[in-house]
N, C-alpha and C positions, 0 to 999 in steps of 0.2 A: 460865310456863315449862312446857313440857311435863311435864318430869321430875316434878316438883312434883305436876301433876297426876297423874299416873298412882298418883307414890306416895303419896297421897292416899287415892285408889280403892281401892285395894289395903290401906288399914287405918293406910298408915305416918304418923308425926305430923312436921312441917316440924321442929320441932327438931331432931330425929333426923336430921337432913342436915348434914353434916360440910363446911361448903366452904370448912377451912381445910388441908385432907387435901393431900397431892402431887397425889392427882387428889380433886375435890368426889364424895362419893357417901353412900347413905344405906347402911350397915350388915344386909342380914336373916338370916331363918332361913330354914332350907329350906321349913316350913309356906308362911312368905310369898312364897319364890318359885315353890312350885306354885301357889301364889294368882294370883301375876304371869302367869305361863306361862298359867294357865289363863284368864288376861285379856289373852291378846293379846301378850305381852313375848318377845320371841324371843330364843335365845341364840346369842351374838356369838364370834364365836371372839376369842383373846388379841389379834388385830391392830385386831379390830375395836373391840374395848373402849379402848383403849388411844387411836385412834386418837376415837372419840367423846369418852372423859374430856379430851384435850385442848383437842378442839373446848370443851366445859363449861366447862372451867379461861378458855380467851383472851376466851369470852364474857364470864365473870364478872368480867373483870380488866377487860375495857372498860368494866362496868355500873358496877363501883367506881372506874375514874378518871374518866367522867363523873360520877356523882356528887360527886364531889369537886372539880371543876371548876365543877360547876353551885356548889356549896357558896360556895367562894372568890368566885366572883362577886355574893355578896352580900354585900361586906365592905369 
């Protein structure tokens, strides 16, 4: 996943990702988003974030009902 990777690059550790949140995201300081920004990370306005974290959220919701699917079918 992208996200992953970037915040990866930028220092952050995968646990520190929240993807049980209303929308999945990782948490920073302002340090780490001059880190971000200065690596490429552009800032989104309120529609855009919003309209991304959704996208994040239905992805994750299909990776865990196939999983889970795939799961049952071995049983």
């Amino acid at each position: 996943m992208e996200l992953h990777a970037f915040a990866d690059d930028i220092g952050l550790k995968r646990k520190w990702f929240q993807p049980s949140a209303s929308y999945p995201h990782y948490d920073i300081t302002l340090k780490t988003r001059s880190i971000a920004l200065a690596k490429g990370a552009k800032i989104g306005s309120k529609k855009q974030i919003i309209y991304c974290a959704k996208r994040l959220k239905e992805e994750q919701n299909k990776k865990n009902n196939h999983t889970q699917a795939q799961l049952k079918l071995g049983f």
